[in-house]
N, C-alpha and C positions, 0 to 999 in steps of 0.2 A: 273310693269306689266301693263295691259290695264286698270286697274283702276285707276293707278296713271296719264297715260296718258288720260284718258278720264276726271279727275281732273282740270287738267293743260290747256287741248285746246279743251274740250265739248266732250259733251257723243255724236256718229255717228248715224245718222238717224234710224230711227225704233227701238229706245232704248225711255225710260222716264226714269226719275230718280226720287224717293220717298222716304219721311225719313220715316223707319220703326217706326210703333206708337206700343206703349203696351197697354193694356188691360185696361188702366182707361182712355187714349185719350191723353196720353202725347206723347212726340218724345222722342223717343232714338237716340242714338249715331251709331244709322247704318242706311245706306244708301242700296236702292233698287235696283238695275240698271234690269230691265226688258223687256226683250224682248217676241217674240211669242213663246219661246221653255220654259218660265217660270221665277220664280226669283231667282238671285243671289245675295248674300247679302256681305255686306265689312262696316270693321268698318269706320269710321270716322278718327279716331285717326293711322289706320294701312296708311289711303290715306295720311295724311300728318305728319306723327311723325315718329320715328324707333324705333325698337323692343324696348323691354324693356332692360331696364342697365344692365349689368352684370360687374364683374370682367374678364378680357379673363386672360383665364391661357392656360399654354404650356406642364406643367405638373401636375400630383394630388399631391394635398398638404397634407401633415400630418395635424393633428388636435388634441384637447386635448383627443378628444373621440378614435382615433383611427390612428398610426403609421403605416409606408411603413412597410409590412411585405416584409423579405427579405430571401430566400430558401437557404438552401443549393448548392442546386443543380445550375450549373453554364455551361455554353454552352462548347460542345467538340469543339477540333480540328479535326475539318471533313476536310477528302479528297479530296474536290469537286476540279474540273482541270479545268481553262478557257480554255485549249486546247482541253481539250474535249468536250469542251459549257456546262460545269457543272457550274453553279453561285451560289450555293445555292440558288437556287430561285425551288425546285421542290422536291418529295419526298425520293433523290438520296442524300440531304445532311443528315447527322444522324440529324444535328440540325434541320431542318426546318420539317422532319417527325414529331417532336414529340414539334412542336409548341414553340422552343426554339432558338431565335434570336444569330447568332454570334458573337463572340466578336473581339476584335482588335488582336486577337491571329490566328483569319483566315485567311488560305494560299495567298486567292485570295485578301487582302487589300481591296483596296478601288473598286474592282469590285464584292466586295461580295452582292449582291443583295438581301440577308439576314439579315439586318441591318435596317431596315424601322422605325420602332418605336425608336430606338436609334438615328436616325437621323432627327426624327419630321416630316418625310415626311407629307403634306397636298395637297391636287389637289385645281386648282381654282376655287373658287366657289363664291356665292352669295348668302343672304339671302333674301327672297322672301316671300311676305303675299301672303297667300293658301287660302283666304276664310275661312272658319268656323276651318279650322284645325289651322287656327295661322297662325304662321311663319312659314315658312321652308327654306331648305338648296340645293341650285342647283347647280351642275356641269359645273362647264365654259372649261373642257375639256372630249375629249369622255376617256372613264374610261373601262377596262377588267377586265375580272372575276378572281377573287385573286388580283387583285388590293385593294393597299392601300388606304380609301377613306381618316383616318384624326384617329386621337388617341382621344377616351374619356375620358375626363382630368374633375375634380373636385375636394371637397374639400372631403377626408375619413372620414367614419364616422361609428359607431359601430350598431348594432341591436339593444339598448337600444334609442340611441338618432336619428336613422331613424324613429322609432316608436312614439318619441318626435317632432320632424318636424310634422309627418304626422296630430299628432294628434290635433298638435297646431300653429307651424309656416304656414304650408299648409294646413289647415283646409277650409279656406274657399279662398283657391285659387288652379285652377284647371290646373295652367301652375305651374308643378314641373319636374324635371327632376332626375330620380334616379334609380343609374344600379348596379344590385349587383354583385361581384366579386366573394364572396365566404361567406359561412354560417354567418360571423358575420364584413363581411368588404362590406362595400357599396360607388360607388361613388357619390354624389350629386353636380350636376354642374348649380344648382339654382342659385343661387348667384353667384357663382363661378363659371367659366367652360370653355372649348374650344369651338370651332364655332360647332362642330356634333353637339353640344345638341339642335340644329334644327333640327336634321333628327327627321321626325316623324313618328310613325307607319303606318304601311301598311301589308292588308291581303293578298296582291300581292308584297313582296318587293323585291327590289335589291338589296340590301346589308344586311348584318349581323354581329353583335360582336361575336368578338374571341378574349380570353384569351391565350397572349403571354408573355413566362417566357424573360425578361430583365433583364441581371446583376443578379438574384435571385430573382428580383422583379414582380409581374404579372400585365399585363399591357390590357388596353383592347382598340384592333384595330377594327375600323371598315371599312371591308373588301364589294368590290363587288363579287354578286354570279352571274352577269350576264353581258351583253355587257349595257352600258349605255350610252347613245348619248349626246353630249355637251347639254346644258340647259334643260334638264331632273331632276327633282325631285330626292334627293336620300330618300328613306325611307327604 
Protein backbone atom coordinates (compact mmCIF):
# COMPACT_ATOMS: atom_id res chain seq x y z
CA UNK A 1 0.00 0.00 0.00
CA UNK A 2 1.06 3.80 0.22
CA UNK A 3 3.03 3.05 3.20
CA UNK A 4 5.15 0.74 1.95
CA UNK A 5 5.56 2.92 -1.00
CA UNK A 6 6.26 6.11 0.73
CA UNK A 7 9.04 3.56 2.59
CA UNK A 8 10.87 2.83 -0.34
CA UNK A 9 10.89 6.26 -2.48
CA UNK A 10 9.92 9.17 0.47
CA UNK A 11 6.89 10.35 2.04
CA UNK A 12 4.97 13.14 -0.86
CA UNK A 13 5.07 16.61 0.01
CA UNK A 14 2.72 17.97 2.75
CA UNK A 15 3.09 14.70 4.69
CA UNK A 16 6.08 14.62 7.80
CA UNK A 17 6.88 11.58 9.14
CA UNK A 18 7.16 11.05 13.25
CA UNK A 19 8.13 8.11 15.50
CA UNK A 20 5.19 7.82 17.86
CA UNK A 21 6.83 8.28 21.55
CA UNK A 22 4.92 6.85 24.68
CA UNK A 23 4.35 8.38 27.81
CA UNK A 24 7.89 8.29 29.67
CA UNK A 25 9.58 9.87 26.25
CA UNK A 26 10.82 6.83 24.59
CA UNK A 27 10.09 5.76 20.71
CA UNK A 28 8.02 3.12 19.76
CA UNK A 29 7.83 1.01 17.01
CA UNK A 30 5.20 3.15 14.96
CA UNK A 31 5.50 5.46 12.76
CA UNK A 32 3.34 9.00 12.14
CA UNK A 33 2.68 9.91 8.68
CA UNK A 34 0.61 13.18 8.99
CA UNK A 35 -1.01 15.32 7.09
CA UNK A 36 -3.60 18.52 7.41
CA UNK A 37 -6.80 15.91 7.65
CA UNK A 38 -4.69 14.44 10.90
CA UNK A 39 -2.77 11.17 11.97
CA UNK A 40 -2.40 7.93 10.54
CA UNK A 41 -0.40 5.57 12.22
CA UNK A 42 1.52 2.09 10.81
CA UNK A 43 3.75 -0.13 12.56
CA UNK A 44 7.32 -0.33 11.62
CA UNK A 45 7.54 -3.93 11.39
CA UNK A 46 4.03 -4.14 9.21
CA UNK A 47 6.28 -1.45 6.56
CA UNK A 48 9.11 -3.82 6.10
CA UNK A 49 8.38 -7.65 7.50
CA UNK A 50 5.03 -9.88 6.55
CA UNK A 51 2.44 -10.91 8.56
CA UNK A 52 3.09 -13.15 11.01
CA UNK A 53 4.02 -17.14 10.46
CA UNK A 54 1.39 -19.33 10.30
CA UNK A 55 0.95 -22.94 8.96
CA UNK A 56 -1.34 -22.38 5.54
CA UNK A 57 -3.67 -25.27 5.58
CA UNK A 58 -6.28 -26.20 2.79
CA UNK A 59 -8.36 -27.95 5.05
CA UNK A 60 -9.41 -28.32 9.21
CA UNK A 61 -7.36 -30.57 10.75
CA UNK A 62 -8.54 -33.16 13.48
CA UNK A 63 -6.72 -32.69 16.78
CA UNK A 64 -6.34 -34.71 20.04
CA UNK A 65 -9.05 -32.39 21.50
CA UNK A 66 -11.47 -32.72 18.78
CA UNK A 67 -12.29 -35.08 15.41
CA UNK A 68 -14.18 -34.18 11.94
CA UNK A 69 -17.66 -34.90 13.01
CA UNK A 70 -19.18 -36.71 10.13
CA UNK A 71 -23.44 -36.67 9.57
CA UNK A 72 -25.31 -39.05 8.48
CA UNK A 73 -27.05 -37.12 6.39
CA UNK A 74 -25.37 -37.16 2.77
CA UNK A 75 -26.27 -35.02 -0.41
CA UNK A 76 -29.42 -36.11 -2.80
CA UNK A 77 -29.53 -36.72 -6.39
CA UNK A 78 -31.17 -33.57 -7.33
CA UNK A 79 -32.76 -32.96 -10.81
CA UNK A 80 -31.16 -29.90 -11.72
CA UNK A 81 -31.09 -29.85 -16.01
CA UNK A 82 -28.15 -27.75 -17.85
CA UNK A 83 -30.91 -27.62 -20.46
CA UNK A 84 -32.94 -25.87 -18.41
CA UNK A 85 -29.86 -23.39 -16.92
CA UNK A 86 -30.54 -25.31 -13.74
CA UNK A 87 -26.63 -25.67 -12.23
CA UNK A 88 -27.40 -26.25 -8.76
CA UNK A 89 -26.19 -23.02 -8.11
CA UNK A 90 -29.83 -21.58 -6.83
CA UNK A 91 -32.78 -22.59 -4.54
CA UNK A 92 -34.27 -25.04 -7.34
CA UNK A 93 -31.62 -27.72 -6.38
CA UNK A 94 -33.00 -29.93 -3.16
CA UNK A 95 -29.28 -29.77 -2.28
CA UNK A 96 -28.22 -26.30 -2.49
CA UNK A 97 -31.74 -25.15 -0.55
CA UNK A 98 -30.87 -26.73 2.44
CA UNK A 99 -27.00 -25.61 2.42
CA UNK A 100 -25.97 -29.23 1.25
CA UNK A 101 -22.99 -29.42 -1.49
CA UNK A 102 -23.43 -32.18 -4.22
CA UNK A 103 -21.62 -35.09 -4.68
CA UNK A 104 -20.04 -37.02 -7.66
CA UNK A 105 -23.34 -38.71 -7.89
CA UNK A 106 -24.75 -35.32 -9.57
CA UNK A 107 -26.49 -35.37 -13.08
CA UNK A 108 -24.79 -32.27 -14.30
CA UNK A 109 -20.84 -33.76 -13.64
CA UNK A 110 -18.50 -31.36 -13.77
CA UNK A 111 -21.11 -28.36 -14.50
CA UNK A 112 -22.52 -28.80 -11.12
CA UNK A 113 -21.74 -25.47 -9.74
CA UNK A 114 -22.64 -26.89 -6.30
CA UNK A 115 -19.55 -28.37 -5.58
CA UNK A 116 -17.40 -25.12 -4.20
CA UNK A 117 -16.10 -26.14 -1.01
CA UNK A 118 -15.33 -29.73 -2.32
CA UNK A 119 -13.31 -28.28 -4.79
CA UNK A 120 -11.20 -25.59 -2.77
CA UNK A 121 -12.47 -22.91 -4.69
CA UNK A 122 -10.43 -19.47 -3.51
CA UNK A 123 -10.69 -15.85 -5.46
CA UNK A 124 -7.37 -13.92 -5.85
CA UNK A 125 -6.52 -12.06 -3.30
CA UNK A 126 -3.69 -10.26 -1.24
CA UNK A 127 -2.86 -9.62 2.17
CA UNK A 128 -2.77 -6.06 3.10
CA UNK A 129 -1.72 -4.02 6.36
CA UNK A 130 -5.02 -2.06 7.39
CA UNK A 131 -3.46 0.21 9.90
CA UNK A 132 -4.61 -0.19 13.47
CA UNK A 133 -6.81 -3.22 12.34
CA UNK A 134 -3.71 -5.43 11.26
CA UNK A 135 -3.61 -7.35 8.35
CA UNK A 136 -6.29 -8.00 6.07
CA UNK A 137 -7.46 -9.94 3.13
CA UNK A 138 -8.23 -8.04 -0.43
CA UNK A 139 -9.86 -9.12 -3.57
CA UNK A 140 -7.77 -9.14 -6.79
CA UNK A 141 -11.00 -10.13 -8.66
CA UNK A 142 -14.39 -8.32 -8.63
CA UNK A 143 -16.58 -10.91 -6.54
CA UNK A 144 -20.91 -11.33 -6.63
CA UNK A 145 -23.06 -11.77 -4.02
CA UNK A 146 -23.24 -15.70 -3.14
CA UNK A 147 -20.05 -16.02 -4.31
CA UNK A 148 -17.43 -18.11 -2.94
CA UNK A 149 -14.86 -15.84 -1.23
CA UNK A 150 -12.25 -18.97 0.38
CA UNK A 151 -13.11 -22.02 3.04
CA UNK A 152 -12.27 -21.34 6.77
CA UNK A 153 -9.86 -23.89 7.44
CA UNK A 154 -7.90 -24.59 11.02
CA UNK A 155 -6.97 -26.70 13.59
CA UNK A 156 -10.55 -28.26 15.65
CA UNK A 157 -10.62 -27.87 18.83
CA UNK A 158 -13.31 -28.87 21.79
CA UNK A 159 -14.95 -26.06 24.30
CA UNK A 160 -12.65 -27.26 26.99
CA UNK A 161 -9.40 -26.48 25.36
CA UNK A 162 -10.82 -23.11 23.35
CA UNK A 163 -11.42 -21.97 26.82
CA UNK A 164 -7.60 -23.26 27.57
CA UNK A 165 -6.10 -21.15 24.54
CA UNK A 166 -8.15 -18.18 25.46
CA UNK A 167 -7.11 -18.26 28.93
CA UNK A 168 -3.61 -18.91 28.53
CA UNK A 169 -1.98 -19.44 25.05
CA UNK A 170 -3.95 -15.98 23.95
CA UNK A 171 -4.03 -14.29 27.14
CA UNK A 172 -1.92 -11.76 26.30
CA UNK A 173 -2.12 -11.58 22.56
CA UNK A 174 -4.81 -9.90 21.00
CA UNK A 175 -4.35 -11.39 17.22
CA UNK A 176 -6.33 -14.89 17.69
CA UNK A 177 -8.60 -16.12 15.21
CA UNK A 178 -11.46 -18.48 16.25
CA UNK A 179 -15.01 -19.40 14.63
CA UNK A 180 -17.14 -21.68 16.24
CA UNK A 181 -19.13 -24.37 14.23
CA UNK A 182 -21.20 -25.79 16.50
CA UNK A 183 -21.97 -25.94 20.61
CA UNK A 184 -18.66 -27.83 21.36
CA UNK A 185 -16.47 -27.87 17.81
CA UNK A 186 -14.58 -24.67 17.14
CA UNK A 187 -12.10 -23.72 14.49
CA UNK A 188 -8.81 -22.14 15.42
CA UNK A 189 -6.73 -20.97 12.59
CA UNK A 190 -4.02 -19.19 14.82
CA UNK A 191 -1.31 -21.10 14.19
CA UNK A 192 -2.79 -22.99 11.82
CA UNK A 193 -5.10 -21.84 9.03
CA UNK A 194 -6.20 -20.67 5.51
CA UNK A 195 -5.62 -17.22 3.98
CA UNK A 196 -9.56 -15.77 5.28
CA UNK A 197 -8.23 -15.69 8.64
CA UNK A 198 -7.44 -12.10 7.35
CA UNK A 199 -10.74 -11.17 6.85
CA UNK A 200 -11.42 -8.95 9.62
CA UNK A 201 -14.49 -7.68 11.22
CA UNK A 202 -16.58 -5.08 9.87
CA UNK A 203 -20.08 -3.24 11.15
CA UNK A 204 -20.67 -2.62 7.47
CA UNK A 205 -19.46 -6.16 5.88
CA UNK A 206 -19.49 -8.00 2.67
CA UNK A 207 -19.25 -11.03 3.20
CA UNK A 208 -20.39 -13.75 5.82
CA UNK A 209 -19.75 -17.43 7.08
CA UNK A 210 -22.03 -20.18 6.31
CA UNK A 211 -22.16 -23.59 7.37
CA UNK A 212 -22.14 -26.10 4.50
CA UNK A 213 -22.79 -29.94 4.91
CA UNK A 214 -19.65 -31.83 2.76
CA UNK A 215 -19.53 -35.62 2.41
CA UNK A 216 -21.38 -35.45 6.07
CA UNK A 217 -19.01 -33.15 7.33
CA UNK A 218 -19.78 -29.20 8.09
CA UNK A 219 -17.72 -26.99 6.70
CA UNK A 220 -17.60 -23.28 6.96
CA UNK A 221 -17.63 -20.97 3.51
CA UNK A 222 -17.07 -17.64 3.53
CA UNK A 223 -19.54 -16.29 1.05
CA UNK A 224 -20.13 -12.45 -0.45
CA UNK A 225 -23.45 -10.69 0.52
CA UNK A 226 -22.74 -7.94 -1.91
CA UNK A 227 -21.18 -6.82 -5.21
CA UNK A 228 -17.39 -6.26 -4.39
CA UNK A 229 -14.87 -4.50 -6.65
CA UNK A 230 -11.28 -5.80 -7.47
CA UNK A 231 -9.01 -4.51 -4.55
CA UNK A 232 -11.61 -3.93 -2.07
CA UNK A 233 -11.21 -5.15 1.55
CA UNK A 234 -13.25 -8.36 2.24
CA UNK A 235 -14.48 -8.22 5.87
Amino acid sequence: GKWVQWAQEGVPDGWEVKLQTSSNGKSSSKMAFRNREGHVYCSLQAIFQKPPKFQFLTESRSTQYAMTKRKNSTAYRCNCDASAAIFCDSEECLNYSIKVECDESCPLGDMCLNQRLRRRMLIENRIEYMGEKGWGFVNLEDVAPGQLIGEYCGELIDANEKRRRLESDYAENENFYLLDVEKDLTIDATKKGSVTRFINHSCDPNAKAEKWTVDGVERIGVFAIKHILSGSEVT
